[in-house]
N, C-alpha and C positions, 0 to 999 in steps of 0.2 A: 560500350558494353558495360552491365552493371557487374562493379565486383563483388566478389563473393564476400568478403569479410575483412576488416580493418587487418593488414597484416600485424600482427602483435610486433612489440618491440621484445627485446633481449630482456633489455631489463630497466625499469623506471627511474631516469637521472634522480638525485637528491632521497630515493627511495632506502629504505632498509635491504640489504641482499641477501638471497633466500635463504631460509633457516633462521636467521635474527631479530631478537624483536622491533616491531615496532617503535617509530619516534615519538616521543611526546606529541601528542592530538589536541587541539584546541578544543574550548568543551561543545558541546552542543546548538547547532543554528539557533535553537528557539529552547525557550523553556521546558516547553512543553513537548514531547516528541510522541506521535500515536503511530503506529507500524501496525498496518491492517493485515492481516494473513490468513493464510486459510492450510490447512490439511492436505488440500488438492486442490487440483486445477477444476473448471468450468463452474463457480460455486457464485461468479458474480463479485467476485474480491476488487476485483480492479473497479469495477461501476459503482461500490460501495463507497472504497476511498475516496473516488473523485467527486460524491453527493455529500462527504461529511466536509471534506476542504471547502466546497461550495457554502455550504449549510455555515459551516462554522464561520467563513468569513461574512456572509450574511447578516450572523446575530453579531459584528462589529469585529471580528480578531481581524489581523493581520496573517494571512496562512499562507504558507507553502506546501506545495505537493512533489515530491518527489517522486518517477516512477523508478523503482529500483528493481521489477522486474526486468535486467538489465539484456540478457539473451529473449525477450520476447514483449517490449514494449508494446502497450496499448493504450495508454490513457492520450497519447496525442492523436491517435485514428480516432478514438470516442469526441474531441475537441474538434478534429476539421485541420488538422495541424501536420499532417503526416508529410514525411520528407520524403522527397522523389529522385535530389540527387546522391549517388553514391559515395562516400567518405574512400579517400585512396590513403591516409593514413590521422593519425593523431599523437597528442603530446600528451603523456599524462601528467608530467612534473617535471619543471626544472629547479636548478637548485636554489635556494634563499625562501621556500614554501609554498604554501598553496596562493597566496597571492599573484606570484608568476605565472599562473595559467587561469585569469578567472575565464569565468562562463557568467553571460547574462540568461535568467530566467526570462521564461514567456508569461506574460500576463493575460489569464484571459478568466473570465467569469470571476474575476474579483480575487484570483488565486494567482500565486507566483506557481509557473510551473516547470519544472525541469525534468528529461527523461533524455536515455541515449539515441530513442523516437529523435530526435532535435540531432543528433550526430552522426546516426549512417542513416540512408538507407531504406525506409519497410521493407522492403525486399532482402537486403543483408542480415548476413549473420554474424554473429559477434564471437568466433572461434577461439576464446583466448584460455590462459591456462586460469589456475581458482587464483591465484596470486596476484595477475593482471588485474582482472574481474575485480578485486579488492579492491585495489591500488585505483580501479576508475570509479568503487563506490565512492573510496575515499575522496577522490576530487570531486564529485559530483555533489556530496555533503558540503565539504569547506572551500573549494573555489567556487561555488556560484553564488553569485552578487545576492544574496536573498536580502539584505537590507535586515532592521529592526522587525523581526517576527513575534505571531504572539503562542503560535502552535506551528510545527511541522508535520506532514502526515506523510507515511513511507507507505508505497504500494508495496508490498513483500511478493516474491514469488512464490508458489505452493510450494508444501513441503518445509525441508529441514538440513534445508544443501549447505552450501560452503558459505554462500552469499547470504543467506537466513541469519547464519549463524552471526555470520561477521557485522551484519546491523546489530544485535544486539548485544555483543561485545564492543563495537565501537563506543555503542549510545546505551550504554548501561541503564541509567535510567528510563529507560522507552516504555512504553504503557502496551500492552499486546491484545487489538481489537479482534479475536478472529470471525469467520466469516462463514457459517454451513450453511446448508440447503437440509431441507429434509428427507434426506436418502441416507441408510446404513454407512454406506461407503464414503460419503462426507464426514459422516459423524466420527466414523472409526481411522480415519487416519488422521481428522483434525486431535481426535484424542492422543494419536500417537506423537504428533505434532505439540499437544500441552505437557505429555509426559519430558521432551527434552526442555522445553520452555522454565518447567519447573525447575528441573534437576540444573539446568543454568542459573537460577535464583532471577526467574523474567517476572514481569511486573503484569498479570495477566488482570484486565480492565474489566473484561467481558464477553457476550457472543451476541452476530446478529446473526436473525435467519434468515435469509434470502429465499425468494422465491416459494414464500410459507404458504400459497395458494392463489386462486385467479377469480381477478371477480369478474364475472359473465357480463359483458358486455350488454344484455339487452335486458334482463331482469336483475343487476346486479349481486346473484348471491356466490358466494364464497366455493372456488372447488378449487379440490382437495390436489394436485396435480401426482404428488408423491403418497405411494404408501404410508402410514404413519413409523417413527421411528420408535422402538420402543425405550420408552424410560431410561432402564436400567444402561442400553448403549449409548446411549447422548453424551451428546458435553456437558448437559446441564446436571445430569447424575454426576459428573466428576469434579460440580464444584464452582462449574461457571455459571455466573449471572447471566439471565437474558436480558440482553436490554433494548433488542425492536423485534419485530417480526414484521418483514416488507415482502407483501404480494408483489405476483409477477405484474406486468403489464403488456401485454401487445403493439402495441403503439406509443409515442413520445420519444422527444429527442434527449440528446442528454446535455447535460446533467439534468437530471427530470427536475430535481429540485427549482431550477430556473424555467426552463421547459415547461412543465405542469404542475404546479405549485399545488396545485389544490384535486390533484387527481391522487387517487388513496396510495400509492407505490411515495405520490410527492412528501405526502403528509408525513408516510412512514419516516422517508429517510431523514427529513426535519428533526422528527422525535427521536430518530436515533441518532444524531447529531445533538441533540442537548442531553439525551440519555450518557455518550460519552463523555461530554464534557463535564457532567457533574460526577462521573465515575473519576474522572482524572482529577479531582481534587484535592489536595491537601485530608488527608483523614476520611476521607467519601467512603461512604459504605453503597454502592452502587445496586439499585432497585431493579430489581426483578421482574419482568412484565411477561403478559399472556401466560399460559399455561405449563405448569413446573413439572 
């Protein structure tokens, strides 16, 4: 019988105990850290990250992908990866660090990859309190074996929850890719989502648009799928750079980038993979594409 959820522990050996701050955090897997997010859910955020980890490690880095959408992993179902046995408990930390519990990463499409997908379950739930939750980003960050990297990429869960928050508190310097669709209700709550990002002092890179249109299979021309947004309510009125715009596709497997390299969804996510990367640069003033 598959359980229902990793019973939580009390409380995490070698951990801080509730209310107290935090221990001293080694700094950052990778230099460079991109934490892709979005406003809300169904917007394509998680296919996004795992086409730029793709993409990036491609043009030669060394990447890691973390899925830190941690109660509703995807990126290992997208991969072929999903786990079918059930987890009846786990460790989060014992004491003397995070060395004491490492985790090996999954390699696959040329990317280190780690998610809690690898630790229960698809079918389980991860029922724990926001402090747990913490405590296994945390190991998830610095016990796993990620080796010399040249970028980290964080799938975020939508919104602006506890787990949002605590990636960029952890990884202060994190670069913040968000991720809309062109519908109202993407736009207006990924905006609500820049408003805490700022007032945190977050490192906000840019925006892609997903799903920016479909190109017809038999005549190739461009349709429009979504209403248009207007102006004034976008992200891009509040400041954010665009820096792809990727049509939908019907068909392909993923990560398209490997997949279909050369089909217009592949091409997009490519350009927006080097669009980020020269956004994340030292001094970069991050370029603006398609229509403002």
């Amino acid at each position: 019988m598959t359980a229902p959820f990793i019973p939580p522990p009390p409380h995490f050996p070698g951990g801080p105990a509730p209310g107290r701050p935090a221990p001293d955090l080694p700094g950052p897997p990778a230099p460079s850290v991109l934490a892709v997010c979005s406003g809300k859910g169904g917007v394509g955020k998680s296919t996004v990250a795992l086409n730029l980890a793709v993409a990036l490690a491609g043009m030669g880095e060394r990447v890691g992908l973390l899925d830190a959408d941690l109660h509703a992993p995807d990126i290992p179902l997208m991969l072929g990866l999903a786990r079918k046995a059930p987890a009846r408990s786990w460790t989060l930390a014992r004491a003397g660090g995070f060395d004491r519990t490492p985790l090996e990463p999954v390699e696959h499409s040329g990317v280190l990859v780690m998610s809690t997908g690898f630790i229960i379950a698809e079918d389980q739930a991860l029922a724990w309190t926001a402090e747990l939750v913490e405590a296994l980003l945390r190991q998830l960050l610095w016990s796993t074996r990620w080796g010399p990297l040249d970028r980290l990429v964080i799938d975020l869960p939508p919104g602006t929850s506890d787990l949002v928050q605590a990636v960029f508190r952890l990884l202060p310097g994190a670069g913040a890719v968000v991720v809309v669709t062109p519908q109202d209700a993407a736009h207006l709550d990924t905006r609500r989502m820049l408003t805490a990002l700022r007032t945190a002092g977050g490192r906000i890179l840019g925006g892609i648009e997903n799903m920016s249109g479909l190109d017809c299979p038999h005549c190739g021309t461009r349709i429009s799928v979504f209403p248009p947004v207007a102006r004034e309510r976008s992200v891009w009125a509040a400041g954010v750079p665009r820096l792809a715009e990727v049509p939908m596709d019907a068909e392909g497997a993923e990560p398209v980038v490997l997949a279909s390299p050369d089909s217009a969804r592949g091409k997009a996510l490519r350009a927006a993979a080097g669009a980020v990367r020269d956004a994340d640069r030292p001094g970069a003033t991050p370029t603006v594409t398609g229509p403002g």
